[in-house]
C-alpha positions as CSV (number, residue, x, y, z in Angstrom):
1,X,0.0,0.0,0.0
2,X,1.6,3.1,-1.1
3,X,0.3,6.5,0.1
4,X,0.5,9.8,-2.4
5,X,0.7,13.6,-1.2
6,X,0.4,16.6,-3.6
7,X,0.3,20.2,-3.4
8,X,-0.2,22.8,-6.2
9,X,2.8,24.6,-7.5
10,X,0.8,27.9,-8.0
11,X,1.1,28.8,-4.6
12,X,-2.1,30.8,-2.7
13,X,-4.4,30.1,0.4
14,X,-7.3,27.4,0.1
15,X,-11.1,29.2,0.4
16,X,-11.2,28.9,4.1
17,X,-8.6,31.4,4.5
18,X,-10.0,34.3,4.1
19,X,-13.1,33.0,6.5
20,X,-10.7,32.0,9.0
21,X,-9.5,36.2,9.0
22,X,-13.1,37.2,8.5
23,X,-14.0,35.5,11.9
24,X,-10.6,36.8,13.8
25,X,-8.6,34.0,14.0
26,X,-4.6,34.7,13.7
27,X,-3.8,32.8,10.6
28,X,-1.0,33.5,8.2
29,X,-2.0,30.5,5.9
30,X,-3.7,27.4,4.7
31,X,-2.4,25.3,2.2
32,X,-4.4,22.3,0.6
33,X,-3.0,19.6,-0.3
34,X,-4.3,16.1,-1.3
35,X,-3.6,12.6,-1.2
36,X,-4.2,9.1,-2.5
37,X,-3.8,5.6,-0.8
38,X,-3.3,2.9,-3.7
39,X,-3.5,-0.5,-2.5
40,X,-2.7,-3.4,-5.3
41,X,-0.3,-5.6,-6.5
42,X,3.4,-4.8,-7.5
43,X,3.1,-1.0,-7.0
44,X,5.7,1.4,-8.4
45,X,5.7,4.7,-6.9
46,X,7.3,6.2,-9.5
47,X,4.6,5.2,-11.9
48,X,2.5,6.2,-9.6
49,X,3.6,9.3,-9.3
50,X,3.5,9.6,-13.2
51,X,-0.4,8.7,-12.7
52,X,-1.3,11.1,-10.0
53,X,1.2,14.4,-10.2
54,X,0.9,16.8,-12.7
55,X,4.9,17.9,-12.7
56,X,4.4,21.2,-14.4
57,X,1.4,22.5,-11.7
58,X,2.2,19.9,-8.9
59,X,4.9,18.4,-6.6
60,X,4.9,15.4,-4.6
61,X,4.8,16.0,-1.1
62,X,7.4,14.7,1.5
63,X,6.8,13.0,5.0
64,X,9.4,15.6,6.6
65,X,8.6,18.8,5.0
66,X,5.9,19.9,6.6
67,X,5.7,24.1,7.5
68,X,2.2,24.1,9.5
69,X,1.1,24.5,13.3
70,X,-2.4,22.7,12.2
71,X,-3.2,19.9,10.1
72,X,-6.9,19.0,8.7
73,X,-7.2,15.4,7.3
74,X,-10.6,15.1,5.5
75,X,-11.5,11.8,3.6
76,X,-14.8,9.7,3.1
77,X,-16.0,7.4,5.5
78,X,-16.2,3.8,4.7
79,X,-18.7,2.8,2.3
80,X,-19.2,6.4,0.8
81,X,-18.2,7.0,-2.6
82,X,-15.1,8.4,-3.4
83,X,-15.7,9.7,-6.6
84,X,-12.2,11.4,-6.6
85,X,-10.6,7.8,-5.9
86,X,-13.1,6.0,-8.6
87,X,-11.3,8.0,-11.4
88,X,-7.7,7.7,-10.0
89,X,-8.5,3.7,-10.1
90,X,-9.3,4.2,-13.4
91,X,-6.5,5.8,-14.3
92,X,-4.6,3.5,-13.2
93,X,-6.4,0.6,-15.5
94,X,-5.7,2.6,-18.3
95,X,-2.0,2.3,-17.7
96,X,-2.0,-1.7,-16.3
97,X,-2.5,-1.4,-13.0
98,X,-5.3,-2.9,-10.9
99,X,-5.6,-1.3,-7.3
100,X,-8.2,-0.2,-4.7
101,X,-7.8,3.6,-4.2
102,X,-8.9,6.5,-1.5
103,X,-8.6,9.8,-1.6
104,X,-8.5,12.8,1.1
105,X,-7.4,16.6,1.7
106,X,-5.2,17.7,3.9
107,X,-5.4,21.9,5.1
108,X,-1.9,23.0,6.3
109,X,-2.9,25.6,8.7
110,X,0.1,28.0,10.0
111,X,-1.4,30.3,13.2
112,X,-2.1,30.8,16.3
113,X,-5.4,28.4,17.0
114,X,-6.4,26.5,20.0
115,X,-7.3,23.3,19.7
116,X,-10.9,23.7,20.3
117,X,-11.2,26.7,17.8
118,X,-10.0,24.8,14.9
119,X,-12.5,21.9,16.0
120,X,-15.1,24.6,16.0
121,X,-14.8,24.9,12.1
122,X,-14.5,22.0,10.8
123,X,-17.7,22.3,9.0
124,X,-15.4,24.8,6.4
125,X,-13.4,21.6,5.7
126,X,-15.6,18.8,5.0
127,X,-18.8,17.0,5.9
128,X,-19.1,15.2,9.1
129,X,-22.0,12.9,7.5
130,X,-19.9,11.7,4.6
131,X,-16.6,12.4,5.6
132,X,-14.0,11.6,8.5
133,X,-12.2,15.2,9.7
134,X,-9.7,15.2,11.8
135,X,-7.3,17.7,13.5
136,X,-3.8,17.2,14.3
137,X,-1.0,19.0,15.6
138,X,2.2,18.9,13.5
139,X,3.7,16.7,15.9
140,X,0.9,14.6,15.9
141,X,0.5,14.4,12.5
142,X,4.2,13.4,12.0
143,X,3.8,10.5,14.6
144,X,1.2,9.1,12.3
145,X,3.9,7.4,10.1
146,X,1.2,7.8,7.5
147,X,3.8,7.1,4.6
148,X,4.8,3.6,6.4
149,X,1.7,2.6,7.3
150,X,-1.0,4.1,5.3
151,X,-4.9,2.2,5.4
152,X,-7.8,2.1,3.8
153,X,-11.1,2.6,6.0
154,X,-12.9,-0.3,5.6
155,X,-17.0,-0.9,6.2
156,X,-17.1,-3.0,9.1
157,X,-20.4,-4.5,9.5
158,X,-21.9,-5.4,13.2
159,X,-25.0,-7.9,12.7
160,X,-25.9,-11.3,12.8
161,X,-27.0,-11.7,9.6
162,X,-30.5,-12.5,11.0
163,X,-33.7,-11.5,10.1
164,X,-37.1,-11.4,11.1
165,X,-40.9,-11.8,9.3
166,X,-43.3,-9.3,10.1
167,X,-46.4,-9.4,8.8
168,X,-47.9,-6.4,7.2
169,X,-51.4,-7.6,7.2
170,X,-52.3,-5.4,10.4
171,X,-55.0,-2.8,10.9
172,X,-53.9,0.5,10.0
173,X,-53.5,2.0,14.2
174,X,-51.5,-1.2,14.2
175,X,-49.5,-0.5,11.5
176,X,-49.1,2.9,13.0
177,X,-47.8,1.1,16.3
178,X,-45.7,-1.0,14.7
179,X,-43.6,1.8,12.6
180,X,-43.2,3.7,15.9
181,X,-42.5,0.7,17.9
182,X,-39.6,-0.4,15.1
183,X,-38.5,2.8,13.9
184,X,-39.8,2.2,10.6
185,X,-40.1,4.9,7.8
């Protein structure tokens, strides 16, 4: 499993910057980045690279360089899907290889935040229904090893397998009791 980090050559602060200012906060910046976690067979990650970084707008991030006092990891939970990832797998068909893929942003935050301020906007980052946000401080973030050990979220699925008849042929204020009773739409 190979893990890919990119950042844009161009330069300039991601959207939630100037909110960020708007609102008070002391930050000097916020960089977006993104990544991809390719999981397959044989992987090259120089082809990879190849696949997933443009080299005239792009450059392939590195575990140690990392100029930030915040970090925002954003990706889709398990069993969402990850359009972004759907196409990078296909890309990677197109050129021989066969690989499960996720994708994610990361928001390089340099200023003066508390914890609990940043955690107070994470709705300018993602979407806590469909996606997994996380905040980490640069030390924490570097701990994660995420280039050694990068993972795929996987659906994990808690049930028996069991299932239970009801019949429907009910009066309707038993019907009624029934959908209360069970939660049912």
């Amino acid at each position: 499993m190979i893990r890919i980090e990119k950042r844009s050559l161009l330069g300039g602060n991601a959207a939630q910057f100037k909110t960020f200012q708007r609102k008070g906060y002391a930050v000097q910046g916020i960089e977006k980045q993104s990544f991809y976690i390719v999981d397959g067979l044989e992987l090259d990650k120089g082809l990879l690279n190849e696949v997933f970084i443009d080299p005239i707008m792009e450059s392939s991030c590195e575990a140690e360089k990392i100029d930030a006092d915040w970090i925002v990891q954003v990706r889709y939970r398990a069993g969402v899907t990850d359009n972004p990832a759907l196409s990078a797998a296909d890309a990677l068909g197109l050129v021989g290889i066969e690989a499960q893929v996720a994708s994610g942003e990361l928001y390089m935050i340099k200023g003066q935040l508390t914890e609990d301020e940043l955690k107070g906007e994470l709705d300018l980052f993602g979407n806590p229904l469909i996606q997994e946000v996380q905040v980490f401080t640069k030390e924490a973030f570097m701990a994660l090893d995420r280039f050694a050990k990068p993972s795929l979220l996987q659906v994990q699925i808690d049930h028996s397998g069991e299932f239970e008849t009801i019949s429907l042929d009910l009066s309707d204020d038993a019907l009624e009791e029934l959908s209360v009773k069970r939660c049912s739409a």
